[in-house]
N, C-alpha and C positions, 0 to 999 in steps of 0.2 A: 268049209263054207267060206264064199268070198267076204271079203269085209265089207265091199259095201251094199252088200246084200242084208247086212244087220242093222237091226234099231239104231244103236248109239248115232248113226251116221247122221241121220234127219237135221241136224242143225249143224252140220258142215257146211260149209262151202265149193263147190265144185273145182275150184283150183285143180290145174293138171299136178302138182307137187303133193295136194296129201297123200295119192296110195303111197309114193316113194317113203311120205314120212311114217304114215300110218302102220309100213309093214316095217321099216327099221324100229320104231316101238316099240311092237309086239314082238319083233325076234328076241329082244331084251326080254320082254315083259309077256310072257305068254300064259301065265296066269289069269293076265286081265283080259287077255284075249279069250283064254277058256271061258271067264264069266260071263262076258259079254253073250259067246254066245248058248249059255246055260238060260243066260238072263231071257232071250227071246224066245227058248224055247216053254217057258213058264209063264209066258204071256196069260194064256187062259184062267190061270190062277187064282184067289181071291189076293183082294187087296194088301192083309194082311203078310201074307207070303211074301209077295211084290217085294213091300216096304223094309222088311227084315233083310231079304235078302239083297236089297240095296243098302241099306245104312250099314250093314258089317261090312257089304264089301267097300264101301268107302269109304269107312276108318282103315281098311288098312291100305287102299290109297295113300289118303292122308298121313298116314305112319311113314309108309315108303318115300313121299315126297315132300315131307317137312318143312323142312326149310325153303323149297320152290315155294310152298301154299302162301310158306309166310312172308314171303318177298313179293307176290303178288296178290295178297290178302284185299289189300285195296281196289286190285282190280276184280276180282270176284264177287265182292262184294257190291261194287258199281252195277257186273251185267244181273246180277238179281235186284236191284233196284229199279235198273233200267226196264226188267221184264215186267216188275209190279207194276209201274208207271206206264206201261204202252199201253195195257188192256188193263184199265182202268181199275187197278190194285188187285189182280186177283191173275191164275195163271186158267184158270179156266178153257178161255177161250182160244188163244195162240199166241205162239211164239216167235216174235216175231225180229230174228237175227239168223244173219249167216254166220260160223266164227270160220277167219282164215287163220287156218296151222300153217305158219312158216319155219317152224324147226320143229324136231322129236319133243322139247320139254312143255311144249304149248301142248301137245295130244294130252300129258297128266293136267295139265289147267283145264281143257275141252271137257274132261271124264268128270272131272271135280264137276265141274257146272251142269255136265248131263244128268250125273247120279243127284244132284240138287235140283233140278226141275223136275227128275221124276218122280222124287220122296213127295217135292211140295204139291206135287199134280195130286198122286195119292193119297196124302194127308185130308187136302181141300174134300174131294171123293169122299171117305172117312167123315169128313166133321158134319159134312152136308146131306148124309145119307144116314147118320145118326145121327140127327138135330142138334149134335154137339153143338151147334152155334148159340143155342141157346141158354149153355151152362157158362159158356163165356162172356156172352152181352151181358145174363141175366145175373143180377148180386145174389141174391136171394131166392130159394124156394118158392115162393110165395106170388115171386116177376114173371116165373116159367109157367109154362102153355100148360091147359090139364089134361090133354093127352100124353104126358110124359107120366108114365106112372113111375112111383116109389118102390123099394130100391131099383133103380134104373143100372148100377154100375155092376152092383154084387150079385145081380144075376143076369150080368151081361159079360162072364170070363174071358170072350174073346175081346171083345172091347178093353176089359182092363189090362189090356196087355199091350193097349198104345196110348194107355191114360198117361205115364210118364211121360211121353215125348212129346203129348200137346198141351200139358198146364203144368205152371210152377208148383213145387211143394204145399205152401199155402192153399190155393185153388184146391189141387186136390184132395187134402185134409179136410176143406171146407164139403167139397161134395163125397167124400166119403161119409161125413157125418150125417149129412141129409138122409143117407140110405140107410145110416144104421138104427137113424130115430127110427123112421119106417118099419124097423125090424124088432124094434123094444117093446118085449111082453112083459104082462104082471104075471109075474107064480111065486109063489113062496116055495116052490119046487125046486131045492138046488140043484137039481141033477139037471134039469133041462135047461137051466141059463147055462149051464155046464160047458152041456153038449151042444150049444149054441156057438157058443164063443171057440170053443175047440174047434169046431170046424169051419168058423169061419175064419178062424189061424192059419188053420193048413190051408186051405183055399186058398188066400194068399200072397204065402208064403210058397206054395207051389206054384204059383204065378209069377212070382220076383222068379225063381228057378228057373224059370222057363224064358222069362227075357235077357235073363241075363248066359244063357247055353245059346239063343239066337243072337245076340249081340255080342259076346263074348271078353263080357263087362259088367261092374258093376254100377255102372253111372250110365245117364244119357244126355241127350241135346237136345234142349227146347227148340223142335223146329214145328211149332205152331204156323202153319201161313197166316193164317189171322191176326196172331201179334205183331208177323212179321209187317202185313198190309199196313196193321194200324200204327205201326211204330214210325214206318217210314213215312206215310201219308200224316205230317206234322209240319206245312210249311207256312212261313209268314205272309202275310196279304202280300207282299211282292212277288214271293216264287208261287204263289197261289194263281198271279194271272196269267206266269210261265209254264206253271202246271196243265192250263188250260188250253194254251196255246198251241201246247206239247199236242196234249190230247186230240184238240183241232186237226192237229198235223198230222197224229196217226188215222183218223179216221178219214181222211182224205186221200191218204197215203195206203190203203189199206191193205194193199196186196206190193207194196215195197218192203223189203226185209233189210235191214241195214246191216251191212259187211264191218264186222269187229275181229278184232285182232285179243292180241294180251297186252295190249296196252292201251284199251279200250278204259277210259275213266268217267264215268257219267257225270257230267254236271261242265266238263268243259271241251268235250269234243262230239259231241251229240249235234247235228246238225247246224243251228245256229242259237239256242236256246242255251241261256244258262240257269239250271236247274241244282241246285243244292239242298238235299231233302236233311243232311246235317241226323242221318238214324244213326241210332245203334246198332253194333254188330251185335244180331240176336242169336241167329245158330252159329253152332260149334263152340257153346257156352258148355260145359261139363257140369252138370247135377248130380249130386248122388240121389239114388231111391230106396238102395239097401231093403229092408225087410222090414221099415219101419212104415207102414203104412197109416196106424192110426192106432189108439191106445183102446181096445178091445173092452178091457175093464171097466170101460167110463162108462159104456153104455151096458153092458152084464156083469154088475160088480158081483161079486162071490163074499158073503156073508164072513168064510173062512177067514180071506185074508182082511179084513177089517180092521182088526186091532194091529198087524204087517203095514198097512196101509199106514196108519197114525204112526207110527215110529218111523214110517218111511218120509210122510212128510214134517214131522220133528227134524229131521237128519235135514230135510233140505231147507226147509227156514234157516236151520244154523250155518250149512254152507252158503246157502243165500245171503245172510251179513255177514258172513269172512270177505264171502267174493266181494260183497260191494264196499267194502272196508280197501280191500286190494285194489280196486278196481279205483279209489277213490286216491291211492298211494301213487298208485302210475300214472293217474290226470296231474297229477300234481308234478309229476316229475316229465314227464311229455309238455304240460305248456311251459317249464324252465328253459326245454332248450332252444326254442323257436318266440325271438321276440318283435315285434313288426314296427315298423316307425313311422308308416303314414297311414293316412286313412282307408276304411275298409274297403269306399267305394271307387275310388281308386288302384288299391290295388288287384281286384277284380275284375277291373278293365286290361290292365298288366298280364294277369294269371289267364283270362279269358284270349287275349290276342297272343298269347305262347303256345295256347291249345290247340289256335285254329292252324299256328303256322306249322306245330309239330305234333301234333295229336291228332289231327284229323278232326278237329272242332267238335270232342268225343263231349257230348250234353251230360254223360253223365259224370264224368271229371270234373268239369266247369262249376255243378252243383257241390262234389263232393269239396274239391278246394273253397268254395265260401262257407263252408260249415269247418274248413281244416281252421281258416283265419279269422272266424267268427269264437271258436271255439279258445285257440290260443287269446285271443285277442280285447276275451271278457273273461274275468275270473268268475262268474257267478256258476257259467259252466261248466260240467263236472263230466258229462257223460262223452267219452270217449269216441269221432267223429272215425268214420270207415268209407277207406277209399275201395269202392266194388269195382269187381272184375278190373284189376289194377295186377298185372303181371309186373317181372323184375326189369324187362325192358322200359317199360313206362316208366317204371321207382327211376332208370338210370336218366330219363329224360326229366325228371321234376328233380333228381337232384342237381343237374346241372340249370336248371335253374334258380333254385335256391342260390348255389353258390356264387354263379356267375354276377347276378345282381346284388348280391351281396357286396362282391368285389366292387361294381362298376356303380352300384347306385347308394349304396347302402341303406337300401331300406329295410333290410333284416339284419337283426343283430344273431349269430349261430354260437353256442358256447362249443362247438365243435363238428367237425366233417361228421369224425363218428359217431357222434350223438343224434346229427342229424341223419347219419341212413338209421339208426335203431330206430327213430320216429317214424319214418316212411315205410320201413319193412314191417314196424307193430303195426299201422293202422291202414297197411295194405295186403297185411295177413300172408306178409313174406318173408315173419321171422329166418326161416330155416335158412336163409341167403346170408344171413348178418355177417359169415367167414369170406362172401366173393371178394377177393381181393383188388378188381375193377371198380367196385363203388368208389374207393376214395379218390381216384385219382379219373372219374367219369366225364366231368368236366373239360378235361382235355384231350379225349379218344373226339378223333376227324367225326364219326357217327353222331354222339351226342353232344360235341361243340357248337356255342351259337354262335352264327355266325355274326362278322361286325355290323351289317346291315340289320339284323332282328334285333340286336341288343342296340341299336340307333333308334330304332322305331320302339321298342320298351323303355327305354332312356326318354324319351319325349313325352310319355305319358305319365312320367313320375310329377308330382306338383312340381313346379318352377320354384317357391315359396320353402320346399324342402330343400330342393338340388342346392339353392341360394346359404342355406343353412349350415354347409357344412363343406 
């Protein structure tokens, strides 16, 4: 089969250069090329199928090209912003980008973003053809439409089998229970709550089975499009009336497809509009779903284990005040070793413009550091602040901040380097790093050094009134 006789191609660019790159790819990579065209021939498919057989095959993409994905993380993540943004938060309708492949390693960046438009096409399919949208608008039972009847989930097995991949743990817990009030009968018959609950076990558990033999995993990736929509559609009344302008432009533009590259970054090479949507990176977060769906017993308790039940929860009240005994030992010993010298709001504004210039102005860092400094910073506070989805790369970029300003401005007092990564790896839930032998000396790796112009412009926003001080 020619190559550009396949799907993937549709959002190429005609360039005379891709077949030359297209086929030195695949003579490496002929697996992908098998898929590809496995993939076109299963077009007629249900949706389902589709999506499975895209999202395995693109973790192991992703596997194979690692370190490419994560050196251009950023740009990835731009042309899916860019595509929300053109056709007014949703992939719906078109797509509207040529990409030009100008070497062999741009074709895995190409695939990464094909197999990503075509998951978030199907998903959207998926939420809107099972009015899934309305388990997600809606909080409560009670908000949703009443032609959605009860249990909607548990006796919809095909469906629960892409419930992981479009709502968080929470969510789903929450509408799991919906369905199983629905299903709670009165008997004083043990045998039938029995056999109630046994099989609504295996059911499942034979479900988890089965996503995880088609994914070939035990975890998955929140790739909701409608999270995604809503996450990024979060801009302030100024990029609000760029947002618009934007929009203006496409619809006037409507049949112009804009030629991007891998060095396509949205927000400052997009025509003439500067658009900073400042999201989160929502997919290729890793969730576990394991076989814990929902605690069975709660809604068909069994007589039998009743008195099991009381000893069970005797045992956890007592480790419930050990833990929070412990838990009260290590606040105590986590705000010793980080002490702060200026004011809070202040150095928020400090913490805040380190983010933007080395973190990619990540919102939810920004939040988690005023609860790290609020927390150090009052003794009333006891409960232990968590920095989410905070990998060991980021730990190396906060610790060279830490230290750096330490040195240059002293508004942190540190009772030591080491004390201070054990802090950032406990409350970044990356104990098991605590032996890299790179954290202590992070600060002076080319990568995570700042450079003299940031630490000028952080130096400026320390009070005058301090600097003066000391």
């Amino acid at each position: 089969m020619e190559i550009s006789s396949l799907k993937f191609t549709k959002y190429l660019s005609s360039e005379k250069t891709n077949p030359y790159l297209l086929e030195g790819f695949f003579s490496t990579n002929p697996e992908i090329f098998q898929f590809l065209q496995d993939y076109d021939r299963i077009s007629y498919t249900d949706n389902l199928t589709k999506f499975f057989c895209l999202y395995r095959n693109r973790e192991s993409l992703i596997q194979k090209f690692e370190s490419l994905f994560e050196e251009k993380k950023l740009h990835i993540h731009s042309v899916v912003r860019f595509l929300y943004a053109s056709d007014s938060f949703s992939l719906k309708s078109r797509v509207v980008f040529e990409y030009l492949v100008k070497e062999e390693k741009d074709v895995a960046i190409y695939l990464n973003l094909y197999y990503l438009i075509e998951i978030f096409i199907i998903l959207e399919r998926i939420v809107i053809t099972n009015d899934l949208y309305y388990f997600y608008t809606c909080v409560s039972k009670s908000d949703r439409p009443s032609f959605l009847e009860y249990p909607y989930f548990i006796n919809n097995p095909e469906l629960l089998k892409i419930v992981p991949f479009l709502f968080d743990q929470e969510k789903i817990e929450n509408l799991m229970k919906d369905d199983l009030k629905s299903l709670q009968i009165e008997t004083e018959e043990l045998s039938g709550i029995e056999i109630i609950r046994e099989n609504l076990d295996l059911k499942l558990n034979s479900i988890v089975e089965e996503i995880m033999l088609r994914t070939d995993s035990n975890c998955a990736k929140l790739l909701n499009p409608f999270y995604l929509r809503d996450n990024i559609y979060m801009p302030t009344e100024e990029e609000f009336s760029n947002i618009s302008r934007f929009l203006e432009y496409s619809k006037e533009n409507s049949k112009e497809k804009y030629k991007i590259d891998s060095n396509f970054i949205f927000g400052r090479d997009l025509i003439s509009i500067e658009v900073d949507f400042r999201s989160p990176i929502l997919f290729d977060d890793w969730k576990s779903f394991g076989y814990s769906w929902i605690n069975l017993e709660e809604f068909f308790p069994s007589p039998r284990v009743g008195e099991q039940n009381e000893l069970v929860n005797t045992r956890n009240r007592i480790d419930e005040i050990e833990n929070q005994q412990k838990s009260q030992l290590i606040s105590i010993k986590l705000k010793s070793i980080l002490q702060i010298n200026i004011d809070l709001k202040s150095l928020n504004i400090i913490a805040d413009t380190y983010i933007d210039a080395k973190l990619f102005g990540d919102i939810n860092l920004k939040k988690d550091f005023k609860m790290l400094f609020h927390f150090v910073k009052t003794p009333e506070i006891t409960q232990i602040p968590i920095l989410r989805n905070t990998n060991l790369e980021t730990v190396k970029y906060l610790l060279s901040f830490f230290i750096t300003l330490k040195n240059e401005t002293k508004i942190f007092d540190i009772n030591s380097i080491k004390e201070l990564i054990y802090l950032l790896l406990y409350i970044s839930n990356n104990i098991d790093s605590i032996e890299n032998e790179q954290l202590r000396k992070v600060h002076r790796l080319p990568k995570f050094k700042i450079n003299k112009d940031l630490v000028k412009e952080l130096k400026s926003l320390v009070p005058i009134s301090y600097l003066n001080s000391f």
